[in-house]
C-alpha positions in Angstrom: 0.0 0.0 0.0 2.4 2.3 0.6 4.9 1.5 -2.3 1.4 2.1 -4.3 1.2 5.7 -2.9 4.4 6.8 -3.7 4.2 5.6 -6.8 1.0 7.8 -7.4 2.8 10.6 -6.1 5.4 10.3 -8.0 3.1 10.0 -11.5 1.3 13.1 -10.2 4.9 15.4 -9.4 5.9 14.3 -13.1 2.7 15.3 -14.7 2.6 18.5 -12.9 6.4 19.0 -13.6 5.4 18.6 -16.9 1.9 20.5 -17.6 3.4 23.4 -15.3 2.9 26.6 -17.2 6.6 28.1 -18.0 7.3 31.7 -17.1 6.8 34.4 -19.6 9.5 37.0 -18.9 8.5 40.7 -20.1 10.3 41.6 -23.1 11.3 44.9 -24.6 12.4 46.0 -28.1 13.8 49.1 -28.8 13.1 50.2 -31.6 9.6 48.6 -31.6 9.2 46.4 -34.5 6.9 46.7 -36.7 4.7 43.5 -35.9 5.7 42.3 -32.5 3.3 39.2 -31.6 4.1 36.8 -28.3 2.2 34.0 -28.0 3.9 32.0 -25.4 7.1 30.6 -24.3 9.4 28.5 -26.2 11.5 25.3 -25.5 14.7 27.5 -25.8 16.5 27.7 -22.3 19.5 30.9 -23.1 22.3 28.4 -21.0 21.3 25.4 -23.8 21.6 27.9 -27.5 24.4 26.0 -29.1 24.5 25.5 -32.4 23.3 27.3 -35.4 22.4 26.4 -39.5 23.1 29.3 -42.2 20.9 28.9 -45.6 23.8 30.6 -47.6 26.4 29.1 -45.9 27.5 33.1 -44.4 29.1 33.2 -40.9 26.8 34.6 -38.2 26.6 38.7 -38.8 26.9 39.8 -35.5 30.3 39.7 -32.8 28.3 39.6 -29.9 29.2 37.4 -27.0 25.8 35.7 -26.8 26.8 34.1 -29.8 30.5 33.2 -28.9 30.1 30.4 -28.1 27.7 29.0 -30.7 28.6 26.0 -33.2 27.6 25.8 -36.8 26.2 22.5 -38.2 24.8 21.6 -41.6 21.4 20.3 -41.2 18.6 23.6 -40.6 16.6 20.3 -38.9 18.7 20.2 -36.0 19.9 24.0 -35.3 18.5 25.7 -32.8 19.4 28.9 -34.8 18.9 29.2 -38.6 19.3 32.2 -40.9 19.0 33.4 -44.4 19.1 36.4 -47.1 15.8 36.3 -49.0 15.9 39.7 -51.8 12.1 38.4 -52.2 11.0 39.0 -48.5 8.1 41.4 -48.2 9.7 44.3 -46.2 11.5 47.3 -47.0 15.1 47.2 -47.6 16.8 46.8 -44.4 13.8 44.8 -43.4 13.6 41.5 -41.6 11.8 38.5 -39.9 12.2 36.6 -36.8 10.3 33.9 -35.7 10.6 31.3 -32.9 9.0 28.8 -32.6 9.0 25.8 -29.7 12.8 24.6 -30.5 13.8 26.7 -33.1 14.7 30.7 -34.2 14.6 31.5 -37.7 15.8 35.0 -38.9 15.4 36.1 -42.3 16.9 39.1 -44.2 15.8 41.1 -47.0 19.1 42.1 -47.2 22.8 42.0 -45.3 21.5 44.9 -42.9 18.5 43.4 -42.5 19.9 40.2 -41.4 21.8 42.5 -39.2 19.1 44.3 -37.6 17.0 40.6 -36.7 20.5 39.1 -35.0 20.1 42.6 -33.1 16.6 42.4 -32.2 17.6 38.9 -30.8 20.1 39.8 -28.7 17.7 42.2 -27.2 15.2 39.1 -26.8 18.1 36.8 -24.6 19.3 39.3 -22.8 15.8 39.7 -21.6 15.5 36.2 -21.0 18.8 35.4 -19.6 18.6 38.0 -17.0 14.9 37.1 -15.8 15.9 33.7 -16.0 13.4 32.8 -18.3 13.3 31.0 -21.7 12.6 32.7 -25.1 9.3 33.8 -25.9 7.1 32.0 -28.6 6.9 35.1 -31.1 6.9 36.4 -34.6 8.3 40.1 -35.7 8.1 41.1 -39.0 10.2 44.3 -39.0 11.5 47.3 -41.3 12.7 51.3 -40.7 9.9 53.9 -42.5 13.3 56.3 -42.7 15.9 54.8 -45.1 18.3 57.2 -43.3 18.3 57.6 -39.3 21.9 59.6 -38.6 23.0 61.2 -35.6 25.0 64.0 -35.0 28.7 63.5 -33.4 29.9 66.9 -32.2 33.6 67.0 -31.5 34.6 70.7 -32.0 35.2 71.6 -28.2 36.2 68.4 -27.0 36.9 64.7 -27.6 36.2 61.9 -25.7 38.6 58.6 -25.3 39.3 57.0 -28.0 37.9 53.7 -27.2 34.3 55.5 -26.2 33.6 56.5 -29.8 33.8 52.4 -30.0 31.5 52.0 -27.5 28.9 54.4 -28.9 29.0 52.8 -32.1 28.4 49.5 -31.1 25.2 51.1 -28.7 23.9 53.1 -32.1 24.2 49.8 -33.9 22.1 48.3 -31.8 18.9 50.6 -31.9 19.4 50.2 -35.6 20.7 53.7 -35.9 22.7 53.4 -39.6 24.4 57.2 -40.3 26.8 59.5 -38.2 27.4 63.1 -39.5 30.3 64.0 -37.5 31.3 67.8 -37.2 34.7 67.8 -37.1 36.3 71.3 -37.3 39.6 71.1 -35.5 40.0 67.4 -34.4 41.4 66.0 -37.2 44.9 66.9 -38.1 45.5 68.1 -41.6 48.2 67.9 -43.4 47.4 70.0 -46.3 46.5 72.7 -44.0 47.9 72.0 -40.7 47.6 74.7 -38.7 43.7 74.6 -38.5 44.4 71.2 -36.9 44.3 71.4 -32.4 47.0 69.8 -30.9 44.7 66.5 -29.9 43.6 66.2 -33.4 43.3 62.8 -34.1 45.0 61.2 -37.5 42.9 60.7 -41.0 44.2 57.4 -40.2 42.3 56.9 -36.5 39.2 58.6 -37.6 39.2 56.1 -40.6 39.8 53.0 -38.5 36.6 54.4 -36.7 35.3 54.9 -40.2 35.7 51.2 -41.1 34.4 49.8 -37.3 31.6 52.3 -38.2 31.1 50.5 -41.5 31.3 47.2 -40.0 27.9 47.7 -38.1 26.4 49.3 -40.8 26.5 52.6 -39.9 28.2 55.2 -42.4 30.2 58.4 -41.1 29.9 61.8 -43.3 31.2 64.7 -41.7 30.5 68.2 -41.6 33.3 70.8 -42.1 31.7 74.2 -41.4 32.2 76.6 -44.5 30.8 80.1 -45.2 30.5 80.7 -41.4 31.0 79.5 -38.0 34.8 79.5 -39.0 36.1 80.5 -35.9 38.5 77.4 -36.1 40.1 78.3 -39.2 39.9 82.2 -39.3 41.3 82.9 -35.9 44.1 81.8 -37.2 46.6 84.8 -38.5 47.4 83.0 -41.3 44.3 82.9 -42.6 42.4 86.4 -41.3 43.1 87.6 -44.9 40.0 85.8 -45.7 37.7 87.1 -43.3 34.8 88.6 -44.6 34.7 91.1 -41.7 38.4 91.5 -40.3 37.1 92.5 -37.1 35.7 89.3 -36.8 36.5 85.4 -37.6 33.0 84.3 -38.0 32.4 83.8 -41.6 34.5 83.1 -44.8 35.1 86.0 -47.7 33.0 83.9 -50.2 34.4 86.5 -53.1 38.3 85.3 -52.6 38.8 82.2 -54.9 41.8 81.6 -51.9 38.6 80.5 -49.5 37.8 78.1 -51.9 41.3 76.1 -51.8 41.4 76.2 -47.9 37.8 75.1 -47.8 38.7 72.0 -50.5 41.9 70.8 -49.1 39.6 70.7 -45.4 36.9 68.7 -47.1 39.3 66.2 -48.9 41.1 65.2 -46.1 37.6 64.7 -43.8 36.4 62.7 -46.3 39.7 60.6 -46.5 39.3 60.3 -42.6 35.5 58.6 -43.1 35.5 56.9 -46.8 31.9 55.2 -46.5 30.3 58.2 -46.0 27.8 59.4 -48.8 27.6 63.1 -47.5 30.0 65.8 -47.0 27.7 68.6 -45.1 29.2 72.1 -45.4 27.2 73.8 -42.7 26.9 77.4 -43.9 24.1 78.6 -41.3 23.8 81.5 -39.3 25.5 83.8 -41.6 25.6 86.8 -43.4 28.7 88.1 -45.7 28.8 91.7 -46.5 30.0 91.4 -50.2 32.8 93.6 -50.0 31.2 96.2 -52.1 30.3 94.2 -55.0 26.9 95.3 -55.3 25.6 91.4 -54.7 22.9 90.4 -51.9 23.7 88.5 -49.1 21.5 85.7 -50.6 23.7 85.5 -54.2 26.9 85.7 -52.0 25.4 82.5 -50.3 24.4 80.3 -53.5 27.4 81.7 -54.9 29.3 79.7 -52.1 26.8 76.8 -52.0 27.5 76.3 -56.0 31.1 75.9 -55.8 31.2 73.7 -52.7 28.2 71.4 -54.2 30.1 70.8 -57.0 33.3 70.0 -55.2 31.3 67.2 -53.2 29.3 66.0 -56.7 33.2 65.8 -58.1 34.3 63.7 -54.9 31.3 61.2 -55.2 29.6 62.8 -52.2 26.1 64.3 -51.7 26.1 67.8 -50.1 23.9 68.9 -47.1 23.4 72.5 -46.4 21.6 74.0 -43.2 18.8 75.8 -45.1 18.3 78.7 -42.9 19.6 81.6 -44.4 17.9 81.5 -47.7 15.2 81.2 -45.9 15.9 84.7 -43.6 17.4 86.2 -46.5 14.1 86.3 -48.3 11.8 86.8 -45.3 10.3 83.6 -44.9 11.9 82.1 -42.4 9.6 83.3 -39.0 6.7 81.1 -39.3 8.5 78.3 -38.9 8.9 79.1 -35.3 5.3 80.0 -34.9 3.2 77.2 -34.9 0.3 79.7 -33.7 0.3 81.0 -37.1 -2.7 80.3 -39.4 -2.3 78.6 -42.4 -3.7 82.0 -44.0 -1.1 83.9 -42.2 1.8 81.7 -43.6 0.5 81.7 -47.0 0.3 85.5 -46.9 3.7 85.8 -45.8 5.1 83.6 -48.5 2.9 85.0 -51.3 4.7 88.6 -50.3 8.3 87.2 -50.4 8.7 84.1 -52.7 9.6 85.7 -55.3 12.9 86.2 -53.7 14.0 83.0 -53.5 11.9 82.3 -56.7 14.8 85.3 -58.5 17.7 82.8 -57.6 16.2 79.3 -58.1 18.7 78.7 -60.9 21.5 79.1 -58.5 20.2 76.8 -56.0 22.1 73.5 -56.5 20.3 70.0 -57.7 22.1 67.7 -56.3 22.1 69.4 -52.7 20.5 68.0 -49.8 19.0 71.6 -48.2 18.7 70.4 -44.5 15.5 72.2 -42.7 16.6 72.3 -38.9 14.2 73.1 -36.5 14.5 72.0 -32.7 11.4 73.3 -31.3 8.3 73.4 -33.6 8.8 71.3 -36.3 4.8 70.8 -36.4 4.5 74.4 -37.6 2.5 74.7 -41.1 5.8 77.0 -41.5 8.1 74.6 -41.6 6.4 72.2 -43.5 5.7 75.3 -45.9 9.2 75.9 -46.6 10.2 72.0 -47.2 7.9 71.8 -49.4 8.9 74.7 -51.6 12.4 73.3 -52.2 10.4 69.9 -53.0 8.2 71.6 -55.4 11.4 73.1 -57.1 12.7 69.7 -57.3 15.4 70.3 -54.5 15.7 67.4 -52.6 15.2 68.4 -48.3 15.8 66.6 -45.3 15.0 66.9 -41.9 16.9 68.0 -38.6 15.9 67.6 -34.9 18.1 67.7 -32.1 18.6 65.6 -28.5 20.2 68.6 -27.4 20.8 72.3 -28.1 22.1 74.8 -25.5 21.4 73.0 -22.2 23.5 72.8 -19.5 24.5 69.8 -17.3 21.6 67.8 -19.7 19.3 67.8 -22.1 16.0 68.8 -20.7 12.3 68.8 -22.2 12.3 65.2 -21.5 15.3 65.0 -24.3 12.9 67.2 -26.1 10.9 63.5 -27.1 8.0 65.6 -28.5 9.6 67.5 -31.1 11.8 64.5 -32.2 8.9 62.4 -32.5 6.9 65.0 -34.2 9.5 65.9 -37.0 10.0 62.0 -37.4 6.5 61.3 -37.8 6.3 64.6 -40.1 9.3 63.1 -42.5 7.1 59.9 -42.6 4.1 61.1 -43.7 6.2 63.2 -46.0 7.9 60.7 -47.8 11.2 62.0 -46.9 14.2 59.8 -47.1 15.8 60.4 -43.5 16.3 62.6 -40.6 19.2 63.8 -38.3 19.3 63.9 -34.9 21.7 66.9 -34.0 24.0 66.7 -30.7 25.2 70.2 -30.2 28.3 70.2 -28.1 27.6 73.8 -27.4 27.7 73.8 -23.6 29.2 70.6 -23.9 27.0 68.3 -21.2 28.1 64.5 -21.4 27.2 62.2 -24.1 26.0 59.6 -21.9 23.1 61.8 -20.9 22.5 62.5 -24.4 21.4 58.6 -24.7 17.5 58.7 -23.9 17.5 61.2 -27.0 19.3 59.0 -28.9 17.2 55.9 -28.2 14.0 58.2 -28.9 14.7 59.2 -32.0 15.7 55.4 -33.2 12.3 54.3 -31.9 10.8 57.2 -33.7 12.3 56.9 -37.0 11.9 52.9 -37.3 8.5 52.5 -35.9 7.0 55.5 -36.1 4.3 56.1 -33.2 3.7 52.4 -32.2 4.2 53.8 -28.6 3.7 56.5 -25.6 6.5 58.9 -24.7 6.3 56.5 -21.1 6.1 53.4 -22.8 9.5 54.4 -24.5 10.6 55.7 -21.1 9.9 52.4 -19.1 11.4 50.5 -22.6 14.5 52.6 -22.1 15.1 51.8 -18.7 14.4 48.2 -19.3 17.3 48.1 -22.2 19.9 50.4 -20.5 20.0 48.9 -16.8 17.4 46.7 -16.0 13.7 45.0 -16.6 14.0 45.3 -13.0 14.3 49.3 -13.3 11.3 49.2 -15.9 8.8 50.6 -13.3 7.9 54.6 -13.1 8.9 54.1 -9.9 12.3 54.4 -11.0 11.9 57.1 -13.1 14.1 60.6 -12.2 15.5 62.2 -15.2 12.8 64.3 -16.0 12.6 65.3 -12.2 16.4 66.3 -12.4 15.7 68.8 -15.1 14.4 71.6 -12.4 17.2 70.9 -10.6 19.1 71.6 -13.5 17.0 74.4 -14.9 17.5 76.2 -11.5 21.0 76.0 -10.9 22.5 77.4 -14.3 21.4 80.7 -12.9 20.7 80.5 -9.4 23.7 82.0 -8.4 23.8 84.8 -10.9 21.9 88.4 -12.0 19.8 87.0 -14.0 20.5 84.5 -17.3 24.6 85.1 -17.2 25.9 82.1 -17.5 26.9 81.9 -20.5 28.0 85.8 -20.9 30.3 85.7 -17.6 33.7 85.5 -19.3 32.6 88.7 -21.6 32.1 91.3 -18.8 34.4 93.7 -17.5 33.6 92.9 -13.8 32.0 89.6 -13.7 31.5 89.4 -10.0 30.0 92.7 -9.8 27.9 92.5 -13.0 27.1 88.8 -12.8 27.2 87.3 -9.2 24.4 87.9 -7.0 24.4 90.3 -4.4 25.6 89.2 -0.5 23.2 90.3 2.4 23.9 93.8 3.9 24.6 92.6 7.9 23.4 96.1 8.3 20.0 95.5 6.9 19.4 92.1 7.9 16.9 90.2 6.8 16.3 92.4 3.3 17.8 90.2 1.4 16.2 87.1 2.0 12.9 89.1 1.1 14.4 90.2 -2.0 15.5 86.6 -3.2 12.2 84.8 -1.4 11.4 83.2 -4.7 14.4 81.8 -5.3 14.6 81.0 -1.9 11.9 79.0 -1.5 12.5 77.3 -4.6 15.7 76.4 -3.6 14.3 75.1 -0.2 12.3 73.2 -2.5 14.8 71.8 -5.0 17.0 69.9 -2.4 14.2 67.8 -1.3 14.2 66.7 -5.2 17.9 66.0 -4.8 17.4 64.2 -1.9 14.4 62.3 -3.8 16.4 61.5 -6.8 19.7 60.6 -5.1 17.9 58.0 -3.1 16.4 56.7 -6.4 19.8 56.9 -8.5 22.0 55.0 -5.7 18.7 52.1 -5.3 19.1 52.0 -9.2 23.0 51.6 -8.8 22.9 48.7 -6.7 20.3 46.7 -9.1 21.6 47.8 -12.3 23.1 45.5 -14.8 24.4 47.2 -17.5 25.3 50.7 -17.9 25.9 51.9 -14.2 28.1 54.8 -15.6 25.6 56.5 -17.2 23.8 56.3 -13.8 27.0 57.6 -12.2 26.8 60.4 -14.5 23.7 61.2 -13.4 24.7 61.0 -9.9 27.1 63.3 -10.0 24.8 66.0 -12.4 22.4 65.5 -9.5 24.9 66.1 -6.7 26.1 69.5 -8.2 23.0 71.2 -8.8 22.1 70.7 -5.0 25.0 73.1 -4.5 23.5 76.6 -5.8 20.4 75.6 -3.1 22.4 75.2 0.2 24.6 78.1 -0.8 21.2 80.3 -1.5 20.2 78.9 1.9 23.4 79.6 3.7 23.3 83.6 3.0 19.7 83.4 4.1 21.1 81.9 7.4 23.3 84.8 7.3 21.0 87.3 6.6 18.7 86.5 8.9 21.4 85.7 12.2 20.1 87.8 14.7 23.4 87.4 17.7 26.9 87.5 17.5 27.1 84.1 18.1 24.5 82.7 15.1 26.3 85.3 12.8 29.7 83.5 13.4 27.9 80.3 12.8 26.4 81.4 9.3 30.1 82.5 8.4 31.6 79.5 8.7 28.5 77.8 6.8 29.4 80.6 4.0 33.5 79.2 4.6 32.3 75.5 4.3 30.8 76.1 0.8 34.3 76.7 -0.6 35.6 73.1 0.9 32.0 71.6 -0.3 32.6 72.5 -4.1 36.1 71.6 -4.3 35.4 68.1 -3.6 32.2 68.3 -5.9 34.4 69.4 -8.8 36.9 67.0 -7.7 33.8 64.0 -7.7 32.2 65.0 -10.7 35.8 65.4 -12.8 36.7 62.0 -11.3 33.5 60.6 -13.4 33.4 62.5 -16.6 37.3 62.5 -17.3 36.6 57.9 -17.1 35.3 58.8 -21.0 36.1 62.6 -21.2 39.2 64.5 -22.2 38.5 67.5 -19.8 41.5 69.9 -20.9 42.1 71.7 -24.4 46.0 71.7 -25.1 47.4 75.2 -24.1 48.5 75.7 -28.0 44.9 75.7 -28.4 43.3 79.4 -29.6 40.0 79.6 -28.3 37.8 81.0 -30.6 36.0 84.3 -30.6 32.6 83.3 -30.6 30.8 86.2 -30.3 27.5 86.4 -30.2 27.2 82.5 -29.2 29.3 82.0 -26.2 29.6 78.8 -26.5 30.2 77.9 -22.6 32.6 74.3 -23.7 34.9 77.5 -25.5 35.3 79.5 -22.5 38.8 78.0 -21.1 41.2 75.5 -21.6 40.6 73.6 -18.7 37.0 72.5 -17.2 36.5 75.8 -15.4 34.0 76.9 -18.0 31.2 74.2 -16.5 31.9 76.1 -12.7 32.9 79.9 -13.7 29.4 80.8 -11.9 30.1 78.8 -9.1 34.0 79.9 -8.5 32.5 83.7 -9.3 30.2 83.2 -6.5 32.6 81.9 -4.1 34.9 83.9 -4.9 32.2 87.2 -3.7 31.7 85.6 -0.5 35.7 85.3 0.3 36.3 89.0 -0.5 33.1 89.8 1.1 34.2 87.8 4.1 37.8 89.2 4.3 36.1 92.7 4.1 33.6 91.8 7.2 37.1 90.7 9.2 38.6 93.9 8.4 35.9 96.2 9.3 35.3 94.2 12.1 38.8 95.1 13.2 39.1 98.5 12.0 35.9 99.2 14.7 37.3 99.8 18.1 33.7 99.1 19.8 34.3 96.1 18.3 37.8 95.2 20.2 
C-alpha cells in the first residue's frame, strides 16, 4: 500500500512537472518592430543555444558574445538557430523576420542589414531572457525602418572623448538600428594640407578612418561636416588665414568672393572625407551667416548660392552628396519666421510667403540639384511653417531633409524630457512626407556629457523605425528596461525628468539674471554677474528680495534628496550601464549646491546674535571646501570617458554672439565659472567683514 502511494505521487509530481505553465519573462524592443506578436514561451533555455544552420552558408553577422560560443552544423533540422538572405522577402530594404518557434529561431533578411538588424533584435530578446531567468518567448516580428536614413550627429569641435568611447557608442547606435553618423569635425582631425587649422589632440585621418571602417562594419556610415561660409572661428582665428575674413574684425564667416577661400575650404573637405571613406555626405554647414559682399553690389543671398554652387560641386566631383543647413535663404528672403510660430494660421503663412517668394523664386537657378538643403528646427517642427518651406524646395525639385536635435544649448543635460515631443513630431512629419531620413543633431555647445545624451538617442531610433507604435512613457519604461534593467522598468524608477528643475535652476541661481553663459565677456563679472551678498546692516532684506528663489531652492534639495535616493537604489540593481547612472549621480549632486549656498546667505542674513552670525560664516566658509570636492567628484567621473583639458596651443575661438560655454577656457573651469564667481564674492566679502570688524574699536 504504501509502495502504491508513492508511486502515485510520484506520477502526479511528473505530470505537474510537466503541464506546469513556463514563465513568460516581459520583453522589450527598442526600436519597436513593426509586428511584435508573443504567443507563449518556447523550449529554448539561453544556457542550452548552441548551435546554429546558415541557408547561404555566411558566418553569423553579428560579434556579440551571446553568440561566442555557438557552433555551426549543416542540417537547418537540428539547429537551434537558422538564418537566411531572402531579396524576395516582403519588407523594405533593411527589413527582416524573426520567428521562434518551440525549438527553433529562424531569422530572415531582405538584405545584409537586415539580417543585421534581426540578430540585433535577438540579442535584445536573450538578454531579456537570460537575465529574468526565463526561456525565449514564442513570437513572430516582421520588421523594417519607415526612414531609409536615421543619422545622428557626433559633435567633436570643443572636445573629444577617449578614444575607445567612440567604439562603445557605435556599437550602442548599432544596436537601436541607428545606420548614419554626420560627425562635425572642425579642428579634431589633423591636416596635413592645412595643418595649422588642426588642435594639438587632433586625431590622425588614419584613427578617424579605422573608426570609419568599425563604423562600417555595423552598418552605420560616417559623413562629416566641415563648417564653411561661417561658424569659421576654427580656421579664421588663425593669423594665417584672417586675410579671408569677410569682416576682419571678426573670424565668424569666410570671404566667399576670394577664390583663396575656396582652396582652404577644398583641401579641409578632402582630407575629412579621406578620414571617413563610406560616407555618402559631405555637409558644409553654412548657417547662421551673413557676408557683407565687400562692395560688390551682390545680396547676401547671391553671395550665399554663390558659395553653395562651388562647394556642391566640389562634393558632386568627390562622389559625395552635399547637405546644407537651409536657414539663411530662408531669412534672407523673409520667410523664415513662421516656422517658429506654430500659432500661425495657415492663411497667415500663406500671406507671408505670397509677399516674399519671389525672392527665392529670383535665384532658383543658382540653387544647387544635387544638394541636400537640410531644414533644422528644434522646437516646432509641427508648424504649417516649416512644413511650408520644405515643401517649396520639394516643389522646385530640391531634394530636403529633416533635422531635430537631442540637445541644443542645455547645460549639465538635455532637458524637455530629451525634447521627445519635437523628435517624435519631425519624425512622424518626414514619414508622412515621404522624406528619405532625418538627423538627430547633438550640439556640443555647452558641452553636457554624451551619456546623458542617450534617452534622445534611443527616442529618435524608436521614432524613426517605428513611427508612433508607442507612448513617450512606454519608450521611457522600454529605455530603462534596455539600458539597466527590466527590474528598473517601473515609473517608480523614473528621475530624469525630475532632475531637469534641478538643473534648470542652478544654471542661474547664483547669478543676476541668465549670465551664464556671458560671464567671461564682462568687465567685472562678479559685480555685473554674481548675486548680491546680504547687507549685515539691513538684515533680513535680502532674504525678502530673493524669497522666490529661496523658496524654490528650499524646495529643490528635497528633489535632490528624492532622486539621489532613487539613482543609488538604481545603482545597486543595475546590470548594464551603471556609468551612465554615475553620471547622473554626479549631475544631480552638483545642482544641490546653488540651493544650500542660497540657503546659507539666508542663514546669514537673517542671524540675529553675535554668536548665530559666526555660525552662518563658517556655513558661508564651508561652501568653498563643499565645491572643491564636488568638482573634484564630478571630474573623477566625466574624465573615465572625457578628455576634460584643451592643449594650451589651443586658440579659443572668438565666438561672439554664441558664447559657447565648452569654449570659455582650456581647462574645465568653463562648466563652474558661476560657481568659483560666486565663491569667490563671498571670500572678499568675508575678508572685508574681518577687516571692518577690526578696523571698529567698539568692536575690540
Amino acid at each position: 500500500m504504501k509502495n502504491s502511494c508513492i508511486l502515485f505521487l510520484s506520477i502526479v509530481f511528473l505530470i505537474s512537472c510537466k503541464t506546469a505553465p513556463k514563465k513568460l519573462g516581459e520583453f522589450e524592443v527598442l526600436p519597436l518592430p513593426q509586428k511584435f506578436e508573443i504567443t507563449g514561451v518556447s523550449a529554448i533555455k539561453m544556457d542550452a543555444l548552441k548551435d546554429y544552420h546558415s541557408k547561404d552558408g555566411s558566418k553569423l553577422p553579428v560579434q556579440s558574445n551571446l553568440f561566442l560560443d555557438l557552433e555551426v552544423v549543416p542540417n537547418a533540422t537540428n539547429a537551434q538557430l537558422t538564418f537566411g538572405l531572402d531579396e524576395n522577402l516582403d519588407v523594405k530594404a533593411e527589413g527582416y523576420t524573426l520567428e521562434i518557434t518551440e525549438n527553433q529561431i529562424n531569422i530572415i533578411g531582405k538584405d545584409t542589414i537586415g539580417l543585421f538588424y534581426g540578430f540585433k533584435t535577438l540579442e535584445q530578446l536573450m538578454v531579456d531572457a537570460q537575465e529574468q531567468k526565463v526561456n525565449l518567448p514564442l513570437c513572430t516580428i516582421e520588421d523594417y525602418p519607415l526612414l531609409a536614413y536615421r543619422a545622428i550627429h557626433l559633435d567633436v569641435k570643443h572636445h573629444l572623448e577617449k578614444t575607445k568611447y567612440y567604439y562603445t557608442l557605435i556599437d550602442k547606435l548599432a544596436s537601436y538600428k541607428v545606420n548614419a553618423i554626420i560627425l562635425e569635425i572642425e579642428d579634431k582631425l589633423k591636416f596635413e594640407r592645412q595643418p595649422k587649422v588642426a588642435s594639438a589632440d587632433a586625431l590622425s585621418i588614419d584613427e578617424w578612418k579605422k573608426l570609419s571602417d568599425y563604423a562600417n562594419g555595423q552598418h552605420i556610415s560616417i559623413s562629416p561636416l566641415v563648417q564653411g561660409l561661417g561658424h569659421a572661428s576654427f580656421i579664421l582665428k588663425h593669423e594665417e588665414y584672417k586675410h579671408l575674413r569677410d569682416n576682419p574684425e571678426s573670424d565668424w564667416a569666410f570671404n566667399p568672393l576670394d577664390p583663396k577661400t575656396y582652396e582652404v575650404q577644398f583641401d579641409l573637405y578632402l582630407e575629412a572625407m579621406e578620414a571617413t571613406p563610406h560616407g555618402k555626405y559631405l555637409h558644409v554647414g553654412g548657417d547662421e551667416v551673413h557676408t557683407s559682399g565687400r562692395n560688390s553690389g551682390k545680396s547676401a543671398l547671391e553671395l550665399q548660392l554663390t558659395w553653395l554652387s562651388k562647394v556642391s560641386a566640389f562634393a558632386e566631383k568627390h562622389g559625395r552628396t552635399p547637405i546644407f543647413w537651409d536657414d539663411m535663404p530662408l531669412k534672407q528672403a523673409e520667410v523664415y519666421e513662421p516656422m517658429f510660430r506654430p500659432e500661425m494660421t495657415k492663411v497667415e503663412v500663406d500671406s507671408i510667403w505670397a509677399k516674399n517668394e519671389h525672392k527665392l523664386t529670383a535665384f532658383l537657378d543658382k540653387f544647387p540639384k544635387n544638394c541636400i538643403y537640410m531644414r533644422w528646427n528644434y522646437s516646432s517642427p509641427e508648424a504649417y511653417g516649416n512644413t511650408k518651406a520644405m515643401e517649396w524646395f520639394r516643389s522646385h525639385d530640391l531634394k530636403v531633409m529633416g533635422a531635430t536635435a537631442g540637445q541644443t544649448r542645455w547645460v549639465l543635460m538635455p532637458q524637455s524630457e530629451s525634447n521627445m515631443d519635437n523628435i517624435k513630431s519631425f519624425a512622424v512629419n518626414s514619414i508622412h512626407s515621404g522624406l528619405n531620413g532625418l538627423l538627430l543633431t547633438l550640439w556640443d555647445d555647452d558641452s553636457p556629457h554624451f551619456e546623458l545624451y542617450n534617452r534622445g538617442i534611443i527616442a529618435f531610433a524608436e521614432y524613426t523605425w517605428s513611427g508612433e507604435q508607442r507612448t513617450k512613457n512606454e519608450i521611457k519604461a522600454a529605455y530603462r528596461q534596455r539600458e539597466f534593467s527590466h527590474a528598473l522598468k517601473d515609473s517608480t524608477h523614473a528621475f530624469i525628468d525630475a532632475l531637469e528643475k534641478p538643473v534648470a535652476f542652478w544654471k542661474n541661481a547664483l547669478l543676476k539674471g541668465n549670465k551664464r553663459n556671458y560671464l567671461k565677456g564682462m568687465t567685472n563679472p562678479i559685480e555685473e554677474g554674481v548675486i548680491d551678498f546680504p547687507d549685515k546692516n539691513k538684515k533680513g532684506e535680502w532674504s525678502k528680495k530673493y524669497a522666490n528663489r529661496i523658496e524654490q531652492a528650499s524646495q529643490l534639495m528635497h528633489t535632490n534628496d528624492s532622486i539621489s535616493t532613487k539613482i543609488t537604489q538604481m545603482k545597486s540593481m543595475a546590470l548594464r550601464n551603471l556609468y551612465t547612472l554615475e553620471v547622473y549621480e554626479q549631475v544631480n549632486q552638483m545642482t544641490n549646491f546653488a540651493p544650500r549656498a542660497l540657503l546659507a546667505l539666508k542663514t546669514y542674513d537673517n542671524a540675529e546674535s553675535p554668536e548665530q552670525e559666526l555660525e552662518a560664516v563658517k556655513g558661508l566658509g564651508q561652501l568653498q571646501k563643499d565645491f572643491v570636492l564636488l568638482r573634484k567628484n564630478l571630474e573623477t567621473i566625466y574624465s573615465k570617458t572625457r578628455i576634460l583639458d584643451k592643449p594650451d596651443s589651443d586658440i579659443l575661438n572668438e565666438d561672439i554672439p554664441h558664447w559657447h560655454l565648452a569654449n570659455q577656457s582650456h581647462n574645465f573651469d568653463w562648466q563652474f565659472m558661476a560657481e568659483q564667481l560666486f565663491l569667490e564674492k563671498i571670500n572678499l566679502e568675508l575678508e572685508n567683514l574681518i577687516y571692518l570688524e577690526n578696523a571698529d574699536p567698539t568692536k575690540k
